[in-house]
Backbone as a ProteinNet text record, in pm:
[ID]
protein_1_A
[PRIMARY]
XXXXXXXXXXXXXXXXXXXXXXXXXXXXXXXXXXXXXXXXXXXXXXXXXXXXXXXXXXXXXXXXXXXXXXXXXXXXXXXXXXXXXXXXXXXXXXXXXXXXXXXXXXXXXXXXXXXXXXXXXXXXXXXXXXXXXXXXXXXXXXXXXXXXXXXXXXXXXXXXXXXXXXXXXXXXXX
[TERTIARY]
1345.6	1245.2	1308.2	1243.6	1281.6	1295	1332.6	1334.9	1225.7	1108.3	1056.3	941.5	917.4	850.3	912.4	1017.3	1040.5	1006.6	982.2	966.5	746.1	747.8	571.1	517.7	583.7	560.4	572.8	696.2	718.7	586.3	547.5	433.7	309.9	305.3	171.3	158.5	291.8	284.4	268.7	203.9	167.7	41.1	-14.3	-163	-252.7	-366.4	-465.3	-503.8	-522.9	-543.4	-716.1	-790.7	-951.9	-986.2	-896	-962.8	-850.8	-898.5	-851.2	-781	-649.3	-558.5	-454.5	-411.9	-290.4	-197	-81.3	-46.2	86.5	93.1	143.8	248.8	338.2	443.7	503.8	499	532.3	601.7	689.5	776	737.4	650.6	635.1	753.7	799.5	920.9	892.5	922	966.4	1055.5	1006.1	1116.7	1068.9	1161.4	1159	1292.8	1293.3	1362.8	1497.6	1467.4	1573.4	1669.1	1608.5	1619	1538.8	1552.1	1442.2	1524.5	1347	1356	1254.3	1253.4	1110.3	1004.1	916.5	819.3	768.7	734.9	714.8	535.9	499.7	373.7	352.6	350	270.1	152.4	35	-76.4	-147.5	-218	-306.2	-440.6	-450.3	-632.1	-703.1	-790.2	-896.3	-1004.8	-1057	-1168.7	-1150.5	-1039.5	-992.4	-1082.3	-1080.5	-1056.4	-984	-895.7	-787.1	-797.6	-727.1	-736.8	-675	-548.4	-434.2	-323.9	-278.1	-227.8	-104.4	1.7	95	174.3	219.7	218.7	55.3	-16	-146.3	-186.5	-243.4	-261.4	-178.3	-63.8	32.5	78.1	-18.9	16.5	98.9	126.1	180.6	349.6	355.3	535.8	551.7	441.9	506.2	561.3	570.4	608.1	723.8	839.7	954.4	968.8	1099.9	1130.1	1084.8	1057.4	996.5	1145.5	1177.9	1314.2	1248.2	1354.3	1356.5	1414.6	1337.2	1451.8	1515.8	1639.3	1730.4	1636.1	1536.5	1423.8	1319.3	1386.4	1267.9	1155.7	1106.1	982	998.4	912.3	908.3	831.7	893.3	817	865.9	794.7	811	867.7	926.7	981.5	868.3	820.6	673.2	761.5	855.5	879.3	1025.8	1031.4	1077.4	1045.2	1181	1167.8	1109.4	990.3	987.6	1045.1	975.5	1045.9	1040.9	931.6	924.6	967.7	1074.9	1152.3	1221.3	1306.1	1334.2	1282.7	1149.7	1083	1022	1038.4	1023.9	1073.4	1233.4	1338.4	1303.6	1267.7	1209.7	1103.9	969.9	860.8	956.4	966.1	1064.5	1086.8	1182.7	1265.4	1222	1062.3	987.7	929.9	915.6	801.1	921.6	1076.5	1139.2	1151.2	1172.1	1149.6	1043.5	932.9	824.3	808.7	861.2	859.4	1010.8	1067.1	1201.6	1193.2	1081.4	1015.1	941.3	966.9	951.7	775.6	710.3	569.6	543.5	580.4	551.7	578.8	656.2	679.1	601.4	519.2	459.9	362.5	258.5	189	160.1	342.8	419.4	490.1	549.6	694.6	592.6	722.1	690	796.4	726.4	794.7	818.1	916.7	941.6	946.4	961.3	1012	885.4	789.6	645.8	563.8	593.8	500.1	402.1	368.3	271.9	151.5	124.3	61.8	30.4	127.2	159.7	163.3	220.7	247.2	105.8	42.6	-73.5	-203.7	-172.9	-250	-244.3	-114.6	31.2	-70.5	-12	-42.8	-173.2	-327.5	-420.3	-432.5	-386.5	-395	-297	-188.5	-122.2	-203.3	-230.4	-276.7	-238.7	-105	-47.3	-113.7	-189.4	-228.6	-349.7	-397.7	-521.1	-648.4	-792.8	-875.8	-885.2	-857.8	-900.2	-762	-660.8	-533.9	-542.1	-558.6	-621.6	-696	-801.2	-858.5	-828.4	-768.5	-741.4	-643.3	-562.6	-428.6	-506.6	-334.2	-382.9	-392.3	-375.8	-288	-348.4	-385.7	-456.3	-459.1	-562	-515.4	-589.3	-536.2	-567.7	-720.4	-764.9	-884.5	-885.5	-769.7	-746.2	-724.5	-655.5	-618	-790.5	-852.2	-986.7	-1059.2	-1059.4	-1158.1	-1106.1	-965.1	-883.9	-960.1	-923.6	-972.5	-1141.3	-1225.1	-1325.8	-1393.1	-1329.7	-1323.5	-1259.5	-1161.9	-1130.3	-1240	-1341.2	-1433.1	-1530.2	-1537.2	-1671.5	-1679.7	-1579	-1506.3	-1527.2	-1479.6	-1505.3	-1634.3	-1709.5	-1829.8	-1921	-1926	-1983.7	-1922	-1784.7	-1706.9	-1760.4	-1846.8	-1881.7	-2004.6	-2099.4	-2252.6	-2225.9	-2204.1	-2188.9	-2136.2	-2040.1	-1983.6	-2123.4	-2209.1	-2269.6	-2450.8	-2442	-2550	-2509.5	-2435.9	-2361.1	-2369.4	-2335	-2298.6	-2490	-2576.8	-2723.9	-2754.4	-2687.2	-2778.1	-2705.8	-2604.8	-2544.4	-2621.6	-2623.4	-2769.7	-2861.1	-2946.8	-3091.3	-3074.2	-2968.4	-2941.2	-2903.6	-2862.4	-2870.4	-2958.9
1707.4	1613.7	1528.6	1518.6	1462	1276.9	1217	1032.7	998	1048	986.8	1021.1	1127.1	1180.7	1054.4	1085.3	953.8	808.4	757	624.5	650.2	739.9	769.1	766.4	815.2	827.1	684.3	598.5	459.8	382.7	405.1	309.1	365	481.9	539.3	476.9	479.5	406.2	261.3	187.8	46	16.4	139.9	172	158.1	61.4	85.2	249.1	292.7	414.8	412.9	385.7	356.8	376.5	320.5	353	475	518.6	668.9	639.3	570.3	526.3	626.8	688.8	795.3	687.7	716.8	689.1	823.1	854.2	948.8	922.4	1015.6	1023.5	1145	1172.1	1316.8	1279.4	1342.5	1374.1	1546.5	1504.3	1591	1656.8	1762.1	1781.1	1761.1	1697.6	1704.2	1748	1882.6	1974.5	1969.8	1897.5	1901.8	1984.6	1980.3	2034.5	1917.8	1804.2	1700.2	1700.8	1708.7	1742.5	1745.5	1715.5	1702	1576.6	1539.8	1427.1	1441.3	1360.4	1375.6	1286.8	1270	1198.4	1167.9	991.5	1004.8	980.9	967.4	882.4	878.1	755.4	700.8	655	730.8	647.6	671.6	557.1	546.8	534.1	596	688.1	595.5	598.1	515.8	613.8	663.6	790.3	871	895.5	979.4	957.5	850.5	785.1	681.9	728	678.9	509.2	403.8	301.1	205.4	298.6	230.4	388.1	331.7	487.4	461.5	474.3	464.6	554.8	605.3	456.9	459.3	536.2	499.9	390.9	341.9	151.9	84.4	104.5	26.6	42.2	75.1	113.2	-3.3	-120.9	-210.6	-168.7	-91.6	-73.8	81.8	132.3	232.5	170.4	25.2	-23.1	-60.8	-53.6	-55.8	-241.3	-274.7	-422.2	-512.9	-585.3	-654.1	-661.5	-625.6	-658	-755	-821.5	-921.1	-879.8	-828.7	-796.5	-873.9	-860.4	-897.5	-1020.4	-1009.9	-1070.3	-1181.3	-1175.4	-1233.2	-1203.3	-1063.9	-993.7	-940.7	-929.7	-882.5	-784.3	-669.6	-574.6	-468.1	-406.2	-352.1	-210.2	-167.5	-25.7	62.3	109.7	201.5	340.3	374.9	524.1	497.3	352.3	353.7	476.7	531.4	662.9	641.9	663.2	684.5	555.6	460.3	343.5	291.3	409.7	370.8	519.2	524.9	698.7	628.5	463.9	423.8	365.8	305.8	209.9	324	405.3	494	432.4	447.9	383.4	254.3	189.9	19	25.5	83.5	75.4	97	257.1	255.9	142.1	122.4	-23.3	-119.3	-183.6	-300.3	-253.2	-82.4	-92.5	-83.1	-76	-86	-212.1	-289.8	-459.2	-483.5	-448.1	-497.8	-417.2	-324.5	-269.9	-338	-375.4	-481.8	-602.3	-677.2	-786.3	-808.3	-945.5	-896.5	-926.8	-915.9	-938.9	-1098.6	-1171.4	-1323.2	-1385.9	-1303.7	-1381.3	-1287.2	-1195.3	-1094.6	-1166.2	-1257.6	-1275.1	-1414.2	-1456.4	-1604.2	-1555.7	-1435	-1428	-1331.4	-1340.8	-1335.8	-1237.2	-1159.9	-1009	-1004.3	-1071.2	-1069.3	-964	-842	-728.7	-617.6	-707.2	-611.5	-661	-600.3	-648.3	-533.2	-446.8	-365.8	-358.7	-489	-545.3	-396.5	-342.8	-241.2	-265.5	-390.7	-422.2	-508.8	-516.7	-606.1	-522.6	-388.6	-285	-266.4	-224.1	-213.5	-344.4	-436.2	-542.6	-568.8	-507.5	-541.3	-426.5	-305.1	-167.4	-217.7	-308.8	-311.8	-369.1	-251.1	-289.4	-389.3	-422.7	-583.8	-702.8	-675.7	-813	-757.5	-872.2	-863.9	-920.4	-911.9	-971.4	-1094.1	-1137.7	-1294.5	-1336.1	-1280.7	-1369.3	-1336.9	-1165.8	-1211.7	-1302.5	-1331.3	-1453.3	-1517.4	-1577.6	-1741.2	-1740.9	-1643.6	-1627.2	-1717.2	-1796.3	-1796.7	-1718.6	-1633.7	-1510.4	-1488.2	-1437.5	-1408.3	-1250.5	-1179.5	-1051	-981	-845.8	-770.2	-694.4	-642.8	-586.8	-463.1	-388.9	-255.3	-315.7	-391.3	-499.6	-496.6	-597.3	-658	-509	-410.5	-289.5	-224.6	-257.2	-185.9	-324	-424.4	-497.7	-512	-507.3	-454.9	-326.2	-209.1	-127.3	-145.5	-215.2	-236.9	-339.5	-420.6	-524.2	-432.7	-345.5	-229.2	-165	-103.3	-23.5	-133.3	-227.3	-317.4	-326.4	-358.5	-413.1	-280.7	-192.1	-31.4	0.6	-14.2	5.7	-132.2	-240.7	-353.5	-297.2	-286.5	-245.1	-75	-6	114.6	77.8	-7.5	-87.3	-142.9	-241	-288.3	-220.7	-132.3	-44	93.3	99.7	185.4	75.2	-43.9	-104.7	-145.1	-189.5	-223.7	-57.2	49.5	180.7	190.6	138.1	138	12.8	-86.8	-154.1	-115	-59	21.3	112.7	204.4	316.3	253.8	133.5	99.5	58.6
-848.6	-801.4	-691.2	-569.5	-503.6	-465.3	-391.2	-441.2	-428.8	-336.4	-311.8	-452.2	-482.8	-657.4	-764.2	-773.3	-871.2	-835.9	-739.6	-673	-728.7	-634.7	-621.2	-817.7	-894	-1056.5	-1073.4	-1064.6	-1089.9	-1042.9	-958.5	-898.6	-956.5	-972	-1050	-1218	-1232.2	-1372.4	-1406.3	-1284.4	-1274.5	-1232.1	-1202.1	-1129.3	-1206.6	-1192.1	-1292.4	-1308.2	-1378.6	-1417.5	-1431.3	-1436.9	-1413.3	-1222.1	-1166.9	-1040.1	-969.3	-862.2	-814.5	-675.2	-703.2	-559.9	-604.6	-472	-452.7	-332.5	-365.7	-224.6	-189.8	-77.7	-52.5	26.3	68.6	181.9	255.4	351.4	405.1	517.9	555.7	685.6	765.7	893.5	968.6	1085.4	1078.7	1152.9	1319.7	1401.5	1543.6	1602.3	1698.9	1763	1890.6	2009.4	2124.7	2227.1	2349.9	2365.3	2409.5	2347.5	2333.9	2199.8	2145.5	1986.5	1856.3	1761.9	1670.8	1541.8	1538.7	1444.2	1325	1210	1127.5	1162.8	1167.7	1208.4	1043.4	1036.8	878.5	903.9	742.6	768.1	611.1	618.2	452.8	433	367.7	360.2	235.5	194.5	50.6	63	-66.4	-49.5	-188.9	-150.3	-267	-282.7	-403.8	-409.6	-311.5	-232.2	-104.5	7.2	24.5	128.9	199.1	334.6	352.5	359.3	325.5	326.2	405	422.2	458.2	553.6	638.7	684.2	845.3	770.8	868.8	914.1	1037.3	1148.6	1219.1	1203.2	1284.7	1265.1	1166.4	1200.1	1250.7	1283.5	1335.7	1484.7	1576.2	1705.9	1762.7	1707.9	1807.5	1779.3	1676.4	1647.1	1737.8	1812.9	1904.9	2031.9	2096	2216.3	2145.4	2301.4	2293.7	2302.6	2271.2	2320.6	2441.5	2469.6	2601	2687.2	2789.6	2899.2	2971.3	3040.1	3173.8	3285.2	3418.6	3474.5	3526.3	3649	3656.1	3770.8	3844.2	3886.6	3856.7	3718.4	3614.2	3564.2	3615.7	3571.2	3391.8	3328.5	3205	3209.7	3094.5	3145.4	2954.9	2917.7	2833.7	2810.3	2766.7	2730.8	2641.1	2715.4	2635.4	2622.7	2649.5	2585.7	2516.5	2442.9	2322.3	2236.3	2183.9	2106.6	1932.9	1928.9	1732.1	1688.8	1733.3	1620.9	1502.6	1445.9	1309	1261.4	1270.2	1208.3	1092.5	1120.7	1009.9	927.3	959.8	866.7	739.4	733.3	583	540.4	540	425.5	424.7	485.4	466.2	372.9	419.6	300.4	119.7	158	-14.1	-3	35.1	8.7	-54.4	4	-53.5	-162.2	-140.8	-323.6	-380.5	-339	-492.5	-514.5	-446.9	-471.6	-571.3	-500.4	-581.2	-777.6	-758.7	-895.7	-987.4	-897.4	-957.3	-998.2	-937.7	-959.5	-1080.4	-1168.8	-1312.7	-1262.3	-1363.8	-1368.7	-1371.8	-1418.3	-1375.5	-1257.6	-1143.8	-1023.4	-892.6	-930.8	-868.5	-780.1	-801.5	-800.1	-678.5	-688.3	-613.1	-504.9	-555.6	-471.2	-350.9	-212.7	-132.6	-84.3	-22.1	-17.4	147.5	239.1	309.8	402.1	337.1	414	458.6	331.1	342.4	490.6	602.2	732	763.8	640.4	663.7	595.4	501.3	441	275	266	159.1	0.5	-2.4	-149.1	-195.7	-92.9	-121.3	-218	-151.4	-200.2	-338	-359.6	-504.6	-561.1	-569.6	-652.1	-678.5	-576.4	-640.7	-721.9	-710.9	-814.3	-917.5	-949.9	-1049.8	-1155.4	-1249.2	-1425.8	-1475.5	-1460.7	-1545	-1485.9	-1417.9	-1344.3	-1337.2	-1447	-1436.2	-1291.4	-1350.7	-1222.1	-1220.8	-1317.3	-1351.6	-1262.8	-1301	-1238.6	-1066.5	-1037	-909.1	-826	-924.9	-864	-846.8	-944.9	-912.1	-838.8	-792	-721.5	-595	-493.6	-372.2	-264.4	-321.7	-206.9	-115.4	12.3	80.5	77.2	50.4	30.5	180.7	190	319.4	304.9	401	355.8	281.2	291.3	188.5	69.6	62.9	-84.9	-193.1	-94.2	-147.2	-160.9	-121.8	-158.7	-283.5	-318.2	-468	-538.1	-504.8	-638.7	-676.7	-533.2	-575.6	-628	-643.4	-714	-860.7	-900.7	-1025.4	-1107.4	-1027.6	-1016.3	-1119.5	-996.6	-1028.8	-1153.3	-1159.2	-1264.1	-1402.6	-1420.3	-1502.5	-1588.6	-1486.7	-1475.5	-1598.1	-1486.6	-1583.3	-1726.3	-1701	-1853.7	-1957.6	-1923	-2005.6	-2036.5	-1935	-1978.8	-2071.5	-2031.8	-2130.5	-2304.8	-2296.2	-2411.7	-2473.5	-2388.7	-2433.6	-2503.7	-2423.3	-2443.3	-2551.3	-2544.7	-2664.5	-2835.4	-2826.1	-2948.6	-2992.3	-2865.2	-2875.5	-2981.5	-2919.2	-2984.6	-3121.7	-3137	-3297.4	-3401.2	-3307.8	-3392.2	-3427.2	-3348.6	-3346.5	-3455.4	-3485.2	-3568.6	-3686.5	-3732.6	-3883.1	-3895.4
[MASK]
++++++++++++++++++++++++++++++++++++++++++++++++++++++++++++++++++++++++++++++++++++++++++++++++++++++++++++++++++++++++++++++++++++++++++++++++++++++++++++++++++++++++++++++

């Protein structure tokens, strides 16, 4: 099994299990006649549909550093090479944080390293945390965030009325 299978199981095993979030990771190979690199891309699916999906949402991390020239003009490096070839190992990185993080400081702590708004997702799909504590959280959550917790909302909601219309027909029947 490869690291990233064991990392992807760890986080599945914190997932509400009622709603239908995958998150995935693949490295596409790049062969030029410069050389070759992997090209990564991580993205998470809700009822399979993509929610979240990098590096394409992230077009501002394909420009290179801003230079000065020697003139004083500023001017940007646009054929900066693949600059997110390393931020794979960064994402891992923060969901292992965040799965290291005990469950009482989840909710406070502040995940510095997450600038892809990733763990926001994680944490509204994390089962240990409930909706109620979502709520009242201050957090500001992202808009992929708010569509997991309104799906766990949803999900809720149906699993109460079926409960409740199920126990009305066990009345009726004595």
């Amino acid at each position: 099994m490869s690291r990233w299978s064991k990392l992807q199981k760890q986080i599945y095993n914190l997932l509400d299990p009622k709603i239908n979030l995958q998150i995935h990771c693949i490295r596409y190979p790049m062969r030029s006649q410069y050389g070759s690199t992997d090209c990564p891309r991580y993205w998470i699916t809700l009822d399979k549909d993509i929610i979240w999906d990098y590096p394409k949402d992230f077009p501002e991390l394909l420009k290179g550093p801003t230079m000065i020239s020697p003139t004083g003009i500023s001017y940007s490096l646009d054929y900066y090479p693949y600059p997110y070839v390393t931020e794979i190992s960064d994402m891992s990185n923060v969901i292992r944080e965040y799965i290291n993080t005990p469950k009482c400081e989840l909710l406070t702590k502040e995940f510095k390293n997450d600038k892809w708004g990733l763990l926001d997702i994680i944490l509204a799909a994390d089962r240990r945390i409930s909706i109620y504590k979502l709520s009242l959280s201050k957090k500001t959550f992202t808009d992929s965030a708010k569509l997991v917790i309104k799906k766990r909302i949803d999900g809720r909601v149906i699993k109460n009325r079926i409960e409740t219309e199920e126990q009305s027909k066990g009345e009726k029947n004595e």
